[in-house]
C-alpha positions, 0 to 999 in steps of 0.5 A: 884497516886501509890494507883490509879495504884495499884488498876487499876491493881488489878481491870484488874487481877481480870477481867483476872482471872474473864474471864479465870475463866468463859471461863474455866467454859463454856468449861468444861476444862484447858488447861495448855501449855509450854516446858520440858527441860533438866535441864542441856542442858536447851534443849526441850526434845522430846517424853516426856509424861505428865500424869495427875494423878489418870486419863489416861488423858495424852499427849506428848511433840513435837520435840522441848519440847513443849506441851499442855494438856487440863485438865478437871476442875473436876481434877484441884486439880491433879498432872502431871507426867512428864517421860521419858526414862533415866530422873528423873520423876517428880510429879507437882501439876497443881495448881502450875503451869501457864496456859501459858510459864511453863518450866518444867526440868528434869534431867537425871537419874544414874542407878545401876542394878548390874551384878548379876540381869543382869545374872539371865538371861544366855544371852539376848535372853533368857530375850527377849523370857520371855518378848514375852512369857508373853504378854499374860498374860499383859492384860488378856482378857481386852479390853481398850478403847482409844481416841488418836490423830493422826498425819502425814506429807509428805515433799518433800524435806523439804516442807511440801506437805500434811498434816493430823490430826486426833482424833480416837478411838481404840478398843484395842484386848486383846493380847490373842485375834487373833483379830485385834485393831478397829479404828474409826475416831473422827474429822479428817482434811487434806490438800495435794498440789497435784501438788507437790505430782504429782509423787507420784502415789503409796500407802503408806502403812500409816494411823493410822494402820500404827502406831498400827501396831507397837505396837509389843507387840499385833502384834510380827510377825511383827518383832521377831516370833519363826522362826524370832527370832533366826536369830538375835543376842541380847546383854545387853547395859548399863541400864536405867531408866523410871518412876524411875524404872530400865530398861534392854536395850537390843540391837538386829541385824541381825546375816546375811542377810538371812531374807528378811526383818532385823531391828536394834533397842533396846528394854527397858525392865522394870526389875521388871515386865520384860513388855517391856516399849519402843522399838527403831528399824530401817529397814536396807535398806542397800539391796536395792534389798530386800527393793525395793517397800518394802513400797508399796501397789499399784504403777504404773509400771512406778514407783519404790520406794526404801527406804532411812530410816525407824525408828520406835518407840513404847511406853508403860505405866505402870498403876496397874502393867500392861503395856499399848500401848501409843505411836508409830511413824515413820519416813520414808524417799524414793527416787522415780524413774520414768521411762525417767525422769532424777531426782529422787523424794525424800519424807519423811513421818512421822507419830506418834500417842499418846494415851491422854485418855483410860478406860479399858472394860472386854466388846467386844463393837461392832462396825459396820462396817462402822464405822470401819477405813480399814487399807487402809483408805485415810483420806479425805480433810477437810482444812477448820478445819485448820481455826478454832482454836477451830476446836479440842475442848476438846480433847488433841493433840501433840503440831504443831512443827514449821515447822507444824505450818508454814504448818498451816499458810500457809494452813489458808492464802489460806483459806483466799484468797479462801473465799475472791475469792468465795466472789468476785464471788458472788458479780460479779455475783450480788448474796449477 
């Protein structure tokens, strides 16, 4: 009997890895699935980035840890690099790892720059100043071709109202270039509960623009410029790691109220090549005079709109010494007034985009204009993707947090009962 189970066990593995084998051969990849975690805490660390090496395949964990990262077949025999700011990266063969459930720890890092590397510098102004002097030369006259994926929702409260992903393509300018990034959409799908949206009259200033406009090494003036600058105060924090590398953590404020529009935030500046490797910053909202209808394009005059939060987040990596754009998002939380309503509206908007696969060309690829995306660009609805769970194919993406997931339940039950009411009709209506 025990030789009869023992077989039939060996025989059903062998038809599983037969099958995974052949379904891998015919999509041309793996996808390999799981969660990072802190190896103390055993909690799910977000924003870590996974990076197959010896390509720029890569992806990001979620708010929760979790990940998948579909790997071409070709580079099976690869290692992943698991990083993030202020751990120990690791370096995972993928033949050790499982296609499903893998727990990945990482732990934080000690760091020691000394007192005399930090004073090189008279203060941190003057290490700020050299990082945005040398954009320039980062990249050179480069131009990096870039698939990433792209996500936005929109909550009322804590329901999720509307809800966009996106593949795209960028065409990143040279830093050196006075020409704007170009962004092209790939696959594209939407859902948005209108009637839930109903006072929410106004343009947001969102899409994908929104997230490659706070790569602020290719776009400066949107926080620090020459004039900008020197009306912040700038202080060294303790210092941290990234990729095993130290990093100056340097914090900036304002020094008084006198720009119309002031961040707070830190920025990680990496002490070998002095590229900035991550920036963390945060509008003050505190003037709500100065901030109203700040994040507005177009409203009705009925309409005012005040900011409640506002943090962002821009993330580089390092390849041959040059430091690439990566990784951006934002968190935006308003309150909206309507005129002779008694209570107020408050939504919140996130958006976040991750670069999972980039190639460099010394070659300015034209694109037409039509293909173009316009920073304006309202994505339009395609639910019907949300039904289809082999909707994204091959590319990469950034893992549904749960309340996402929920969206996306929901969104494929309405799916459901649609097509099944549309059926009816036709049946009533003695059509096949």
């Amino acid at each position: 009997m025990k030789t009869s189970h023992y077989l039939k066990t060996y025989v059903s593995l062998c038809v599983t890895l037969l099958l995974a084998f052949s379904l891998s051969a015919q999509t041309g990849f793996t996808e390999f699935s799981g969660k990072v975690v802190n190896g103390n805490s055993k909690k799910g660390l977000e924003a870590v980035s996974l990076n197959i090496n010896e390509t720029n395949i890569s992806t990001i964990t979620n708010s929760e840890g979790e990940f998948v990262i579909k790997v071409p077949n070709e580079y099976l025999d690869s290692k992943v690099m698991v990083a993030l700011l202020g751990y120990n990266t690791r370096v995972l063969p993928l033949s050790e790892m499982s296609q499903n459930d893998n727990v990945i720890k990482l732990y934080e890092a000690v760091t020691q720059l000394s007192t005399v590397s930090i004073s090189t510098f008279k203060d941190a102004k003057n290490l700020v100043r050299k990082v945005f002097e040398n954009r320039e030369n980062s990249l050179d006259d480069e131009y990096v071709d870039m698939t990433a994926f792209y996500r936005e929702t929109i909550k009322r409260r804590n329901r999720n109202v509307s809800l966009t992903e996106a593949v795209v393509n960028i065409l990143k300018q040279p830093n050196t270039s006075a020409q704007r990034d170009i962004i092209r959409l790939g696959k594209a799908r939407k859902s948005t509960d209108y009637k839930r949206l109903d006072t929410v009259s106004v343009k947001l200033q969102g899409g994908p623009f929104s997230t490659i406009y706070l790569d602020i090494m290719k776009y400066p003036d949107y926080i620090f410029n020459d004039e900008t600058i020197d009306s912040y105060e700038f202080s060294f924090n303790e210092t941290s790691t990234i990729n095993n590398q130290n990093v100056y953590v340097v914090d900036f404020m304002p020094k008084n109220n006198e720009l119309n529009i002031n961040y707070i935030g830190k920025l990680y500046i990496d002490a070998q090549s002095l590229a900035l490797a991550r920036a963390d910053y945060s509008l003050d909202v505190s003037d709500m005079k100065k901030t109203k209808n700040l994040l507005v394009k177009k409203k009705p005059s009925s309409i005012e709109v005040y900011p409640l939060e506002a943090n962002y987040k821009v993330d580089y990596k390092a390849k041959n010494g040059k430091w690439y754009y990566s990784y951006s998002s934002l968190d935006l939380k308003f309150k909206i007034n309507k005129k002779r309503q008694l209570f107020n509206k408050v939504y919140t908007l996130s958006s976040e985009m991750a670069v999972t696969d980039w190639e460099i060309t010394t070659v300015d690829r034209k694109v037409k204009s039509k293909d173009r995306l316009k920073p304006s660009v309202i994505i339009t609805d395609a639910i019907s993707g949300f039904s289809d769970p082999n909707f994204w194919g091959q590319y990469n993406l950034i893992e549904p947090d749960k309340s996402i997931e929920s969206a996306i339940e929901k969104i494929k039950k309405n799916i459901t009962r649609q097509k099944e009411r549309e059926r009816k009709q036709k049946s009533a209506n003695g059509k096949p």
